[in-house]
N, C-alpha and C positions, 0 to 999 in steps of 0.2 A: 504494500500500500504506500500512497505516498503523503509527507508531512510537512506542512513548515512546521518550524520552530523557533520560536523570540525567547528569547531569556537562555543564558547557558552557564548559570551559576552554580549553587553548592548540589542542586538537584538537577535542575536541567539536562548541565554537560552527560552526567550521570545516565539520566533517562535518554539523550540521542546515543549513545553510547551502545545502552539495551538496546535498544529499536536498531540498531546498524548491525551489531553483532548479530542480530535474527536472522538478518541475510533476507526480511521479508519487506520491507519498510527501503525507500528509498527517502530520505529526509535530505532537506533543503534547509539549512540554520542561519540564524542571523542573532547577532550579542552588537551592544555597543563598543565594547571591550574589544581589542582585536585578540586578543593574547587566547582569551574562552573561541572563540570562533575557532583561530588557527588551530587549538588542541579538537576539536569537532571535523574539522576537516582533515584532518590527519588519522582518526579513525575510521574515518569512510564517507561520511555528509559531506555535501554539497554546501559550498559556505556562500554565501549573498552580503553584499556592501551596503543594502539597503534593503527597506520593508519592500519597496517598490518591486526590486529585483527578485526578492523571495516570492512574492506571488506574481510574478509573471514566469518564475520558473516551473508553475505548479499548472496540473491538469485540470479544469473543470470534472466534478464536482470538488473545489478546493476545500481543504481541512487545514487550519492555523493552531499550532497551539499555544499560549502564552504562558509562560512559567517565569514568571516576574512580577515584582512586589505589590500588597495589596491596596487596595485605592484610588489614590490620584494616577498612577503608572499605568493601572490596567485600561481607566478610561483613556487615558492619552493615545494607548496601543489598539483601542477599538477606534478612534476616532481616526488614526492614523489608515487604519485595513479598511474600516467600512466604503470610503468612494474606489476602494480597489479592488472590492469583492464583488460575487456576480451573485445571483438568484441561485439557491440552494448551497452555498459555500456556505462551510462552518466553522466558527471562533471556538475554542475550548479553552477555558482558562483552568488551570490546573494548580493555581497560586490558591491561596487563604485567604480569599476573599467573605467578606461579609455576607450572607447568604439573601438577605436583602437586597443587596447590591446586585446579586446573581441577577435573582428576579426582576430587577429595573432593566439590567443592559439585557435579558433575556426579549424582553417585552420590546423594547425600543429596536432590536433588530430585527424581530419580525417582522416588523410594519416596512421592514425596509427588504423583505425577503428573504435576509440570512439567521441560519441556526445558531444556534448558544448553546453549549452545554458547559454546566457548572462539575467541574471535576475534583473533589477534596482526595486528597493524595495523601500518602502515610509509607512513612519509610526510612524518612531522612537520606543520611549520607551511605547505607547501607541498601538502601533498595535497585544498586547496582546489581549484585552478588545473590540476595534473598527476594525482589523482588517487589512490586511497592501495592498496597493496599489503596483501590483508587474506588471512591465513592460518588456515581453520574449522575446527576440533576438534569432533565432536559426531556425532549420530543422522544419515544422510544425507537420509533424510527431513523431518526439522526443518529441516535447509541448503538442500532443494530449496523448501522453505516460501517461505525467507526470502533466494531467491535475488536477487530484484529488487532489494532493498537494498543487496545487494554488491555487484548489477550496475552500480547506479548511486553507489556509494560509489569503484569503481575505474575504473584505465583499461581499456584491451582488453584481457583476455588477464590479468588483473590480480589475481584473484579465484579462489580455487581450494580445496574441501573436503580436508582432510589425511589426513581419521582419525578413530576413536573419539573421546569427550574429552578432552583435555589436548593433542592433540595438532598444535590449530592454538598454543596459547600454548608447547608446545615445539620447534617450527618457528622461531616467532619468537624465542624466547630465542638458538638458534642463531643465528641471522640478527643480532641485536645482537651476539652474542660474537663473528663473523666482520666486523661494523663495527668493533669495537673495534682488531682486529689490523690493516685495511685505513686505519684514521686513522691507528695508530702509524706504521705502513710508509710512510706518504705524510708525516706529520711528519719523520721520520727523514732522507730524502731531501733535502727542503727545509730542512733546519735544516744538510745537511750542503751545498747547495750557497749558504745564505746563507755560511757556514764560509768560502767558498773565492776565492780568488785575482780572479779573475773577473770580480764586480761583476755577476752577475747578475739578469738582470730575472725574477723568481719568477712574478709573473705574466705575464708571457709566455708562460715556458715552460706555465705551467700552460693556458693555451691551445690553447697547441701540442701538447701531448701528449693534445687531445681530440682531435685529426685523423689519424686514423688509427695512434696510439700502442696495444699491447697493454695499457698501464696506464689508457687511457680512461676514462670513469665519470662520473655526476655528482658523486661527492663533488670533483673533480678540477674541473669547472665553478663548484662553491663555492669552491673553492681560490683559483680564479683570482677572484672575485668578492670575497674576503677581502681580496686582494691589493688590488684595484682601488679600494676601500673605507680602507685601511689598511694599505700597502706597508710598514710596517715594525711592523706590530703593535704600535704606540705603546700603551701606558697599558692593556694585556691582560697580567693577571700569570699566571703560569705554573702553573696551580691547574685542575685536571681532574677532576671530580666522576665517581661511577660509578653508575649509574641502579639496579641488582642484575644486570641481565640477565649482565653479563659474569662477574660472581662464578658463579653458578647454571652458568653452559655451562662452568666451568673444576673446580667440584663432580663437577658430571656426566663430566666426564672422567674424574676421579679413582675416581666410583662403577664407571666399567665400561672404566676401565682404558686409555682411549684418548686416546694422545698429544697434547695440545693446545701444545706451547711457543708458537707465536707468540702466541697468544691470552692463555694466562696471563700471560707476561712483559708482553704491552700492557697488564694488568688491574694487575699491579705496579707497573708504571710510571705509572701514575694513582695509587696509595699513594706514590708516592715524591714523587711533583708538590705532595701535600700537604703534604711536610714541610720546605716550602723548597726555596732555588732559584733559577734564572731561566733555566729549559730554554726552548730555542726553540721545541723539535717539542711540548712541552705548550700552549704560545701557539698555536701553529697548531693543536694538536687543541681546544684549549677557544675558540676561536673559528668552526672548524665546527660542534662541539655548536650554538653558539649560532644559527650559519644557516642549518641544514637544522632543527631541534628548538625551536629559541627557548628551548634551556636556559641559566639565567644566566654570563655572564659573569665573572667577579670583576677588578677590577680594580686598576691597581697605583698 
């Protein structure tokens, strides 16, 4: 199949990467960066000097994907495509976009002929190798379209259409607000059995509790990888950035009225890390950011 592609950052290069290695996908990429394009082109895409040049190198029914920052950037990059695209061409945005926002530029480009689908993506800096969990908001005929790309974007089983529009980026929103409370709870722990008497090997246990433990997982495999890496969290200051997603799922609580405390309190507890400190479970939650996400460190 064939794809543009805008954005070639911590996940993108990543995912044209997957798609070229398939051998099924012929991608056409474009970064503003030359440096991300040239490593795209060097693996096997087609690299383009401009948005222009990317879809006029693309076939009718055109497919765009955008994997670049949420907000002001995604409008710019729809407003930039739309007098370039034709009748049934389709934008996917694959960034962490507000799921409202889906639904606005979903709606605003139909009237104009072209499809939208809202793609919430799960993977981070790893869903080169494992594969990325990608959640589709949009037309199901547009997703039937543009199945092969998922197919080959995800593991088995990996890949799944949600809903109308907005409603693969409200999927994932969820999905980030329920990581948020699953790092606290697993900091909390660890920060409570560093606390303790004991002299505990953290990552051990954090091994050991992937064998047959109810609290399994991989964030629990980075855990123990952190550890292995950096058993005492040396020179990692206590400083926990929040991406939006967790604010937005704790809003949405608010708007319809439905109980979120672990969630919210985890989202507070990242405000609080800001302002000074030297919390342990913030060290250990802003050092998974950085292993599963390759989101910055700050250091002390």
């Amino acid at each position: 199949m064939e794809l543009g592609f805008i954005g070639l950052g911590r996940m993108g290069l990543n995912m044209v990467t997957r798609l070229v290695a398939s051998g099924e996908h012929r991608v056409i990429a474009f970064n503003r960066g030359k440096e991300p394009l040239k490593k795209a082109v060097e693996i096997g895409a087609k690299g383009a000097e401009s948005i222009e040049e990317l879809v006029k190198a693309l076939k009718p029914p055109r497919a765009v994907w955008l994997m670049v920052p949420a907000g002001g950037v995604v409008d710019e990059h729809i407003d930039r495509l739309t007098p370039l695209l034709s009748h049934d061409d389709t934008i996917i945005d694959g960034g962490n976009s507000m799921y409202k926002d889906s639904a606005r530029r979903a709606d605003t480009l139909s009237k104009k002929g072209i499809n939208f689908l809202d793609s919430g993506t799960s993977g981070g800096i790893w869903g080169l190798k494992k594969g990325y969990c990608i959640m589709v908001g949009g037309e199901k005929r547009v997703f039937n379209r543009l199945e092969p790309v998922f197919k080959t974007l995800a593991p088995e089983n990996g890949y799944a259409h949600m809903g109308p529009a907005g409603a693969g980026h409200y999927v994932k929103m969820i999905h980030n607000g329920i990581e948020y409370g699953m790092l606290q709870a697993y900091a909390e722990g660890f920060a409570l059995m560093n606390a303790s008497k004991y002299k505990l090997n953290l990552g051990e246990i954090a091994s050991l509790w992937q064998n047959g433990s109810v609290v399994r997982s991989w964030l629990l495999e980075l855990t123990e990888a952190v550890y292995k890496e950096n058993p005492g969290l040396e020179g990692i200051k206590a400083y926990v950035e929040d991406s939006g997603e967790g604010r937005w799922t704790v809003l949405d609580s608010l708007d319809k009225d439905v109980p979120c405390p672990v969630i919210t309190l985890s989202l507070l507890q990242r405000f609080e890390s800001r302002l000074g400190g030297n919390s342990y479970s913030a060290k250990l939650i802003a050092a998974l950011r950085g292993a599963f996400g390759g989101h910055k460190i700050t250091t002390s």
